[in-house]
N, C-alpha and C positions, 0 to 999 in steps of 0.2 A: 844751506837753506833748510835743509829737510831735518839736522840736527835740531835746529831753531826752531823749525814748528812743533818738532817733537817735544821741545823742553817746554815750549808756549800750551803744549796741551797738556802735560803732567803739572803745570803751575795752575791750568784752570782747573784739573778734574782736584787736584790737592785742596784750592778755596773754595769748592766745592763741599768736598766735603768736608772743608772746617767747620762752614756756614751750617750745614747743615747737622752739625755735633751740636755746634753751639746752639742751635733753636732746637734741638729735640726738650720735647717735657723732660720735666724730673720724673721718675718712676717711684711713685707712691702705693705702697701697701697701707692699708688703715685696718686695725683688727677690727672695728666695728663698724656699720654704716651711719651713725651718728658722726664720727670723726672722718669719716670717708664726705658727706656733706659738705662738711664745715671746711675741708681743706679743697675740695673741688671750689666750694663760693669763695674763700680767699685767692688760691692759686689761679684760679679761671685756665687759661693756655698756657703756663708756665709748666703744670702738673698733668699727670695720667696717674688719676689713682681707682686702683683696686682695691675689692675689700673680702676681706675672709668670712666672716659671721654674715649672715642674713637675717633682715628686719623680725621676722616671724621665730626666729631660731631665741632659746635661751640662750642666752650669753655667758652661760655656768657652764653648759653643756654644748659645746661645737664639736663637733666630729672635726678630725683630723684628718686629712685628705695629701695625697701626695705632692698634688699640684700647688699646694700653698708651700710649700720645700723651694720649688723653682720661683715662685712670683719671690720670696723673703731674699732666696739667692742672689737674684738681679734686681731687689731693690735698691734708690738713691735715699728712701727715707723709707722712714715706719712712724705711722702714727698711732697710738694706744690711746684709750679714756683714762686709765689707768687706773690708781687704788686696789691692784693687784685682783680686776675682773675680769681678767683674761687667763689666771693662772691658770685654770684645766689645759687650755691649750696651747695658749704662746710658746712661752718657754721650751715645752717640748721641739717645736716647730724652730725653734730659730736655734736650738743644740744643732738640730740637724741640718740649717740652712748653710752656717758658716759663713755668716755675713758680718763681719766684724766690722760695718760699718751702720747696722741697726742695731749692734747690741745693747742692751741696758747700759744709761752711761755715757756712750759714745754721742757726739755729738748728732746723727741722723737720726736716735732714735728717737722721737718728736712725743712729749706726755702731754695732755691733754689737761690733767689734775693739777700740771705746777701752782696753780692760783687759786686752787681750791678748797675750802678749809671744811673736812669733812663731820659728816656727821656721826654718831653712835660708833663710836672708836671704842673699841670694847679694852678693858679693866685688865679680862685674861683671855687666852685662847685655848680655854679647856675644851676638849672635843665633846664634853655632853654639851654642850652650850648650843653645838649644830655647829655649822659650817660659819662662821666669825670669818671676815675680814679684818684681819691684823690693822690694817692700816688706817679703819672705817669701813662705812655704808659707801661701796663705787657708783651708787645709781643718780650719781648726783644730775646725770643729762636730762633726768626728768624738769628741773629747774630749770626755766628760761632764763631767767639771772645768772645761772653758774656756766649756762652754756656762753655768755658772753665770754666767762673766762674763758672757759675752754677753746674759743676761736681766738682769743692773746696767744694764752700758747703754742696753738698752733702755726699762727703767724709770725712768732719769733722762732720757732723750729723751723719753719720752712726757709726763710731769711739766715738763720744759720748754716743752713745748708746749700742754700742758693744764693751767694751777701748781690748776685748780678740782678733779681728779681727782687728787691729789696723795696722798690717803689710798688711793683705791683702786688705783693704782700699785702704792704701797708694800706695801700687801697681799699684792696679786697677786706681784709680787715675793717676798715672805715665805714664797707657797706653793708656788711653781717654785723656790725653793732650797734649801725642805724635802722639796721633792720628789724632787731629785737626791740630797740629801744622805741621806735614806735607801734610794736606788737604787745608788748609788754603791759602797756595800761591799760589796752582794750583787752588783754586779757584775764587781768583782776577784776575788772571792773565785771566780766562773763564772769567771775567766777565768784562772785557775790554771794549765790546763794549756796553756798559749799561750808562758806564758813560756821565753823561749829558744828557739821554733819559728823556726826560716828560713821566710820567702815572700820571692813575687818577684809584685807590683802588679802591672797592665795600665800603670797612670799613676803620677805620682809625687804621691800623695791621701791616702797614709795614715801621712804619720808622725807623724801626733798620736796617732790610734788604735793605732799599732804602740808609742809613747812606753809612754800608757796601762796595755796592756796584756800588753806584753809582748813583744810579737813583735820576729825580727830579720829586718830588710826589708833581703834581695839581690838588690835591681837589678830592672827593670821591663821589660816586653814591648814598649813604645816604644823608639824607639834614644834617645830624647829627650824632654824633656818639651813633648807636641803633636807630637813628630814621631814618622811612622807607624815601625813596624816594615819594617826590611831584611832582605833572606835571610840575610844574614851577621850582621848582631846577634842572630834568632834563633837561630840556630845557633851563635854565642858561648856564648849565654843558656843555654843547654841544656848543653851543655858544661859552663859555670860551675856551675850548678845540681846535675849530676852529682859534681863534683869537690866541692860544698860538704855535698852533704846536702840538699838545698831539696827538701822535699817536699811543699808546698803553693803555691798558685798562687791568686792572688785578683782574681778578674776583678770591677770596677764596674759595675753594671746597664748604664749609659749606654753599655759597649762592648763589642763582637765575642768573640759566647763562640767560636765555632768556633778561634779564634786562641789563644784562653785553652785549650783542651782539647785543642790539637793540640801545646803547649807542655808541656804537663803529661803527656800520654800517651806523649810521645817522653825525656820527662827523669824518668819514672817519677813522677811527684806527684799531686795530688788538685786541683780547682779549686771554689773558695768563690766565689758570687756573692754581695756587699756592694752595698749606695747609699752614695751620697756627700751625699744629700740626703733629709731626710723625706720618707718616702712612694715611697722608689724601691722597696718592695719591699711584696708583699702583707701589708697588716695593720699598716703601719707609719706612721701617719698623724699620730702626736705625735713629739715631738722625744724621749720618752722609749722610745715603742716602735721609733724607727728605731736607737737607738743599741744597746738586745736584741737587735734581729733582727740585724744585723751580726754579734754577739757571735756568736749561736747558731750563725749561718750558719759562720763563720770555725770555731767550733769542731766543727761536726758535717762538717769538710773535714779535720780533723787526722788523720792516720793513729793510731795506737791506740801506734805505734813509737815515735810523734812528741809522745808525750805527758809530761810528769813524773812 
């Protein structure tokens, strides 16, 4: 009898914790919090994801932190934006994680870009050029359009990885790109009066959003892309700006407004602070409200002159 209960309670504590392997989240790392978003609104309860980069942070420049070693180590998936935006840090990080189940390639490693057809895909990768992405311009999340793809791939990464959550992917999926797709109109239609405005960037980050919506983006407060501003480029710049009409000026959370205002105060223009990543900006914590607040920002920087 006492064998019998004994086997009767190793048979429940064992479906026990079958039951409960089986319903744990997938463990998700997302290198960015844009794709950290967009897999949390597809995945809902199937996923626990973490994210390395923060909203406010450049996305050139992440610090490498020890902790992110362990999170890559025990992840089930890695989600990247991809277009090779993460090179300063990734890579280093997943040499050392040894997770040959996110690595480039391997099925968990989850790209974000698969369906994305980039922009300003450079000719060469000469290093006077500045800092070139071989593969293109990665900023394409400014795009509300591209981000739709971006949540496809993500949702057939996740489905690859999990073929048992395959329904709620798909879901998830169904309701991020219903979600845009009724966001999407009311947001051209905001952004009306943008088109045909001159700016001039801090970095070269926004020609998917300038694509978008309108804008015509002349020339950037970098003499280069990553490389800092000279007295003589600014002072080009200014110039240019004058002689063009540019009278708006759009600085990235992640960089030097003093530079951005001393540009714009000397070339007569206005300066709009934009994120380049969810969450760079107060209130803007989903992939849907970072790509509004942008909107707003940029338009509440237009001059009244500058408008259609």
């Amino acid at each position: 009898m006492a064998l019998q209960l004994a086997s009767s309670a190793l048979a429940l504590a064992l479906a026990a914790l079958l039951s409960n392997t089986a319903s744990a989240a997938l463990r998700v790392v997302a290198s960015l919090p844009d794709v950290a978003d967009m897999a949390r609104q597809i995945g809902g309860d199937r996923v626990d994801v973490t994210t390395i980069a923060e909203g406010y942070q450049d996305p050139h420049k992440v610090p490498v932190k020890p902790s992110f070693v362990t999170k890559l180590n025990r992840a089930d998936a890695l989600v990247v934006q991809g277009l090779g935006l993460e090179h300063t840090f990734l890579p280093a990080l997943l040499e050392v994680a040894r997770n040959p189940r996110i690595a480039p390639g391997a099925p968990a490693y989850i790209d974000s870009s698969l369906y994305v057809e980039p922009l300003e895909a450079p000719s060469s990768t000469n290093r006077t050029q500045g800092e070139l992405h071989p593969l293109g311009n990665p900023h394409f999340n400014l795009d509300p359009v591209r981000g739709k793809l971006m949540g496809r791939a993500i949702a057939e990464g996740l489905e690859r990885v999990d073929p048992d959550g395959a329904a709620t992917y798909r879901a998830g999926l169904a309701r991020f790109t219903a979600m845009l797709d009724e966001k999407i109109p009311e947001w051209l239609q905001l952004a009306a009066p943008l088109r045909g405005v001159k700016a001039v960037s801090y970095h070269q980050d926004l020609i998917y959003f300038a694509h978008r919506f309108g804008l015509d983006l002349d020339g950037t407060i970098e003499t280069k892309p990553g490389i800092p501003a000279t007295p003589g480029h600014i002072e080009d710049l200014i110039t240019k700006m004058k002689q063009d009409g540019v009278r708006l000026v759009i600085r990235e959370s992640a960089y030097e407004l003093p530079l951005a205002e001393t540009v714009a105060d000397k070339a007569g223009a206005r300066v709009a602070t934009v994120a380049t990543l969810t969450g760079g900006l107060p209130g803007a914590d989903t992939y849907a409200e970072f790509v509004e607040a942008n909107l707003r920002a940029v338009l509440a920087a237009v001059p009244p002159a500058g408008r259609n």
